[in-house]
N, CA, C and O of each residue as an XYZ file, in Angstrom:
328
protein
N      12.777      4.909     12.546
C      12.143      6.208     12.755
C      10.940      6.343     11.841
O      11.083      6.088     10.646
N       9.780      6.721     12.312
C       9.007      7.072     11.657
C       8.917      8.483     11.273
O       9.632      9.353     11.771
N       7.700      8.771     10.051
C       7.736     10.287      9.062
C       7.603     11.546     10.659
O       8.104     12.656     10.842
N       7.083     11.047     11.162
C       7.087     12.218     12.232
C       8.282     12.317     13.723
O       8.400     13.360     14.365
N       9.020     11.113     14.034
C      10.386     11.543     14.619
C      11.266     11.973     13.341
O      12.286     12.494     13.790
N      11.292     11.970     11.938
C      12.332     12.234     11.226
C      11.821     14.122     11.224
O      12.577     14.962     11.714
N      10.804     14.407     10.755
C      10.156     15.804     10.777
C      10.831     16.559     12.607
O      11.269     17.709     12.637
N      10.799     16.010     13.422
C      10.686     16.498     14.590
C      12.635     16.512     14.448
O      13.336     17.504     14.649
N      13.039     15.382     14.131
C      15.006     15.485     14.099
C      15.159     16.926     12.737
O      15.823     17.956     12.857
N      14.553     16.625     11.890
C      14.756     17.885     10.783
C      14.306     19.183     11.372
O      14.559     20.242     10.797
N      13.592     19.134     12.596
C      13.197     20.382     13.099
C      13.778     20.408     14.109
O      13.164     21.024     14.979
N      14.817     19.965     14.443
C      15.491     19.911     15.605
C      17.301     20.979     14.515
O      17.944     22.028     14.469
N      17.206     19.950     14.078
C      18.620     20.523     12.777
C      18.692     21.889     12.518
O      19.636     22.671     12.633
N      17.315     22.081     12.077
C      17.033     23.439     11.523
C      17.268     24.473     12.633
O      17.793     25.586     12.620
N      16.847     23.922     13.348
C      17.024     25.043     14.808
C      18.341     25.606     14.783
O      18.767     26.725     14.498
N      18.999     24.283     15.245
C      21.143     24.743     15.514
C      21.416     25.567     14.314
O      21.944     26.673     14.420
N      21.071     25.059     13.176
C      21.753     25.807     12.078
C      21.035     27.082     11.759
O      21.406     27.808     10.837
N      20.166     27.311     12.402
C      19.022     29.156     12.212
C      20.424     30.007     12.998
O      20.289     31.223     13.134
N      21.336     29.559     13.347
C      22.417     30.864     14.041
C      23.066     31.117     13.086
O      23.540     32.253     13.045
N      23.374     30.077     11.830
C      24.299     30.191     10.884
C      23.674     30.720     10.204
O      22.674     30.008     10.121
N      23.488     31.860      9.367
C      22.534     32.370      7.931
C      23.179     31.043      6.716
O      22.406     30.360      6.044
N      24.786     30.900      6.651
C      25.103     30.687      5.738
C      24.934     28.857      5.737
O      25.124     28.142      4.753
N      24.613     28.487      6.844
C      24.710     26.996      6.916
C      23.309     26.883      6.710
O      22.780     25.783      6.555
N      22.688     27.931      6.698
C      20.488     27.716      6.006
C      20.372     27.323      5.285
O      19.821     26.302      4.876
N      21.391     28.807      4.604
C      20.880     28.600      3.440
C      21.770     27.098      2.534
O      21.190     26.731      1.512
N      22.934     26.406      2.874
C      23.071     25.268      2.470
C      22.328     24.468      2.743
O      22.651     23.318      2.445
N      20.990     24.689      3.432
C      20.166     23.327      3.900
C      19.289     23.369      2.834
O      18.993     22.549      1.965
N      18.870     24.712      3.128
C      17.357     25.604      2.008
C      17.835     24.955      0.816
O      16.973     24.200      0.365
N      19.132     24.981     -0.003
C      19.270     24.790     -1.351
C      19.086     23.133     -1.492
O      18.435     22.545     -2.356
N      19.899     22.516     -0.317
C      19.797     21.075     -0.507
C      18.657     20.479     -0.271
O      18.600     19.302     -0.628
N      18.016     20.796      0.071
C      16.082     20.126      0.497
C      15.437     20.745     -0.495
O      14.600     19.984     -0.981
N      15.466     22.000     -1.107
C      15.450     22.521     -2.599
C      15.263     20.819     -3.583
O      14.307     20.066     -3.765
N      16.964     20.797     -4.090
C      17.104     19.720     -4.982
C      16.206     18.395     -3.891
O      15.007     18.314     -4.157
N      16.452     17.923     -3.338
C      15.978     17.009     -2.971
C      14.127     16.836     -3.496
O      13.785     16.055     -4.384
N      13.283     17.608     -2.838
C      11.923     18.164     -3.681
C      11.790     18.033     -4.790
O      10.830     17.544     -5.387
N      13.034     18.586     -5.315
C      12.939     18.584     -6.948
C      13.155     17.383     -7.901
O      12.637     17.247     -9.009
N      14.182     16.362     -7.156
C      13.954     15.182     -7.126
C      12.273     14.304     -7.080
O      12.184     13.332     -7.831
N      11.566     14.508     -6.593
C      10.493     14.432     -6.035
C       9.247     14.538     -7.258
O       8.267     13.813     -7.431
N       9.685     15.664     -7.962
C       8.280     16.236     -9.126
C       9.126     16.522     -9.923
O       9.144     17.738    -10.118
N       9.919     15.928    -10.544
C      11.236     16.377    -11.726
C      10.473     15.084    -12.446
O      10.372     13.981    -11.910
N       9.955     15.427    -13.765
C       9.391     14.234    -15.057
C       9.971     14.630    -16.147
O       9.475     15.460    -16.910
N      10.698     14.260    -16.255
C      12.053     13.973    -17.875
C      10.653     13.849    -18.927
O      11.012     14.264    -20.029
N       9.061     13.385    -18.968
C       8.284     13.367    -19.718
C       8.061     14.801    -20.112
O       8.241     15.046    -21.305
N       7.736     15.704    -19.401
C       7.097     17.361    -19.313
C       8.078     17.898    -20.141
O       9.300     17.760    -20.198
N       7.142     18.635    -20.860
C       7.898     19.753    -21.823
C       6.756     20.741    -21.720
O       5.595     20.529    -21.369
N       7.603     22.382    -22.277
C       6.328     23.499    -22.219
C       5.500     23.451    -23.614
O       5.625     22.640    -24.531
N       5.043     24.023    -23.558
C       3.716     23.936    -24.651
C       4.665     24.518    -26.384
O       4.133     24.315    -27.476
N       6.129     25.249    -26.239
C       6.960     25.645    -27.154
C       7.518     24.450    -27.645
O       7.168     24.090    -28.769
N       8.776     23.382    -26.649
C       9.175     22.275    -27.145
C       7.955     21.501    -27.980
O       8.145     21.241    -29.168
N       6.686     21.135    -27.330
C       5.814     20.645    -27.772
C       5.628     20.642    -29.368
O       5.946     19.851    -30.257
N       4.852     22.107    -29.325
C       4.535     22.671    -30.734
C       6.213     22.792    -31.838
O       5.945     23.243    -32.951
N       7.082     22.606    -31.731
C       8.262     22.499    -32.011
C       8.753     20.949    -32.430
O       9.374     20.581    -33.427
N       8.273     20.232    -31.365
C       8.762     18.617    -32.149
C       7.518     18.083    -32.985
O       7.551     16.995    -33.559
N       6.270     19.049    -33.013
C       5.384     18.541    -33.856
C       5.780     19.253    -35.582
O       6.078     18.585    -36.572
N       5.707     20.183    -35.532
C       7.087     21.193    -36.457
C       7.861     20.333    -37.731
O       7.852     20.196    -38.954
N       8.665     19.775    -36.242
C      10.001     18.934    -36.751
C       9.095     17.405    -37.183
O       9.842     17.020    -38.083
N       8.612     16.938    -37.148
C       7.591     15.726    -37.084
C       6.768     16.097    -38.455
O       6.789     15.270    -39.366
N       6.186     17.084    -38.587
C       5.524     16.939    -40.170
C       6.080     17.308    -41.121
O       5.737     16.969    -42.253
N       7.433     18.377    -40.769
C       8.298     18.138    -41.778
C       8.940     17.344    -41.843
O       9.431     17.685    -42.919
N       9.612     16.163    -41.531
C      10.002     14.610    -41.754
C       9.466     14.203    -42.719
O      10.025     13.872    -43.765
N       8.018     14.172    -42.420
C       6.924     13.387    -42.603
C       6.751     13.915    -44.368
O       6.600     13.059    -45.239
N       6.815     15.812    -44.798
C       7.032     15.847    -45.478
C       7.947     15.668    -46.656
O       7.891     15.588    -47.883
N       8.659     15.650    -45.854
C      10.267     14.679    -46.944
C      10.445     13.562    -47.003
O      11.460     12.982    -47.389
N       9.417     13.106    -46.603
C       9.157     11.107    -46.926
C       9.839     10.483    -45.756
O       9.606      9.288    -45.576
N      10.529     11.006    -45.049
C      11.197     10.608    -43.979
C      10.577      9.499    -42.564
O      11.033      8.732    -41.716
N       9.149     10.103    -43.070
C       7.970      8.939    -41.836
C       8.210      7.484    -41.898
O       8.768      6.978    -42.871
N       7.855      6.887    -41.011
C       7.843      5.464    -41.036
C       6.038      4.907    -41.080
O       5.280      5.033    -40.118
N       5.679      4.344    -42.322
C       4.799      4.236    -42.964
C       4.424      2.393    -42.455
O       5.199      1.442    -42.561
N       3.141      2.384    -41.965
C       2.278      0.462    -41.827
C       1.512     -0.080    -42.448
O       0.375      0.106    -42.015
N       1.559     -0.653    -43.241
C      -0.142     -1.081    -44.079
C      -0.580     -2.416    -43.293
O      -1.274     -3.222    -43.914
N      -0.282     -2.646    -42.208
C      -1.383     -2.913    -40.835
C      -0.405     -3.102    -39.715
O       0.801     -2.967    -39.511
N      -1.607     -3.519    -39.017
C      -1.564     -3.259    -37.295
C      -0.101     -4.106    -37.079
O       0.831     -3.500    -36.551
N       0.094     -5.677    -37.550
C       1.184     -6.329    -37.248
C       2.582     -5.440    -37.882
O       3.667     -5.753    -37.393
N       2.575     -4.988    -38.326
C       3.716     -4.457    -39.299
C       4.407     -3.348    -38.164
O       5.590     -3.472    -37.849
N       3.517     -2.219    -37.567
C       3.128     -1.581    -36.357
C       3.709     -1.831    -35.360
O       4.557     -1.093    -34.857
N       3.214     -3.299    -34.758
C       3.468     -3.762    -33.507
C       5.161     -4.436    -33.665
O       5.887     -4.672    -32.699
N       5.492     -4.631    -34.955
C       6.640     -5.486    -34.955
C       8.044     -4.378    -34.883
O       9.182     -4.610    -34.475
N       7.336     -2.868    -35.560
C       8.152     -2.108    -35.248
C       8.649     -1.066    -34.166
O       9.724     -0.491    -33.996
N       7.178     -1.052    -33.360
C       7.299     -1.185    -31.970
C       8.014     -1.967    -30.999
O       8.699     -1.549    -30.066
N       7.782     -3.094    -31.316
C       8.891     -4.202    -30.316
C      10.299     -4.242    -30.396
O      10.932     -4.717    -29.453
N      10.950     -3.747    -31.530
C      11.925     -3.633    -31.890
C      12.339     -2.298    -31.601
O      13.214     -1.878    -32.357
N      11.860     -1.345    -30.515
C      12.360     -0.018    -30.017
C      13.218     -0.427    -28.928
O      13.819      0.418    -28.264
């Protein structure tokens, strides 16, 4: 099946189940998550977490707690080892 017989079967579905309110709205919620699946990035945080792990990050940093390189290899070796 291609993107447009699957659109035309999902618009076929939707139809039978428009008699049910309550079988919709189980579709509405599940194509919901599904979407959300879709644009959900475990990277994104709001601009609060953000400013908050930077916070937590220079106070570390102030209790000596940082992890300190006096060069680039020293850096990269403790990088590779993540």
């Amino acid at each position: 099946m291609n993107a447009l017989q699957l659109n035309a079967e999902i618009h076929r579905s939707l139809g039978i189940l428009s008699e049910d309110e309550n079988m919709l709205r189980r579709a509405a919620k599940y194509l919901k998550r599904l979407a959300n699946e879709l644009t959900y990035d475990p990277t994104l945080m709001s601009k609060e977490e953000f400013f908050t792990r930077v916070e937590e990050a220079e106070r570390e940093i102030a209790e000596g707690k940082g992890t300190r390189f006096t060069n680039k290899a020293e850096m990269n070796a403790w990088l590779n080892s993540l």
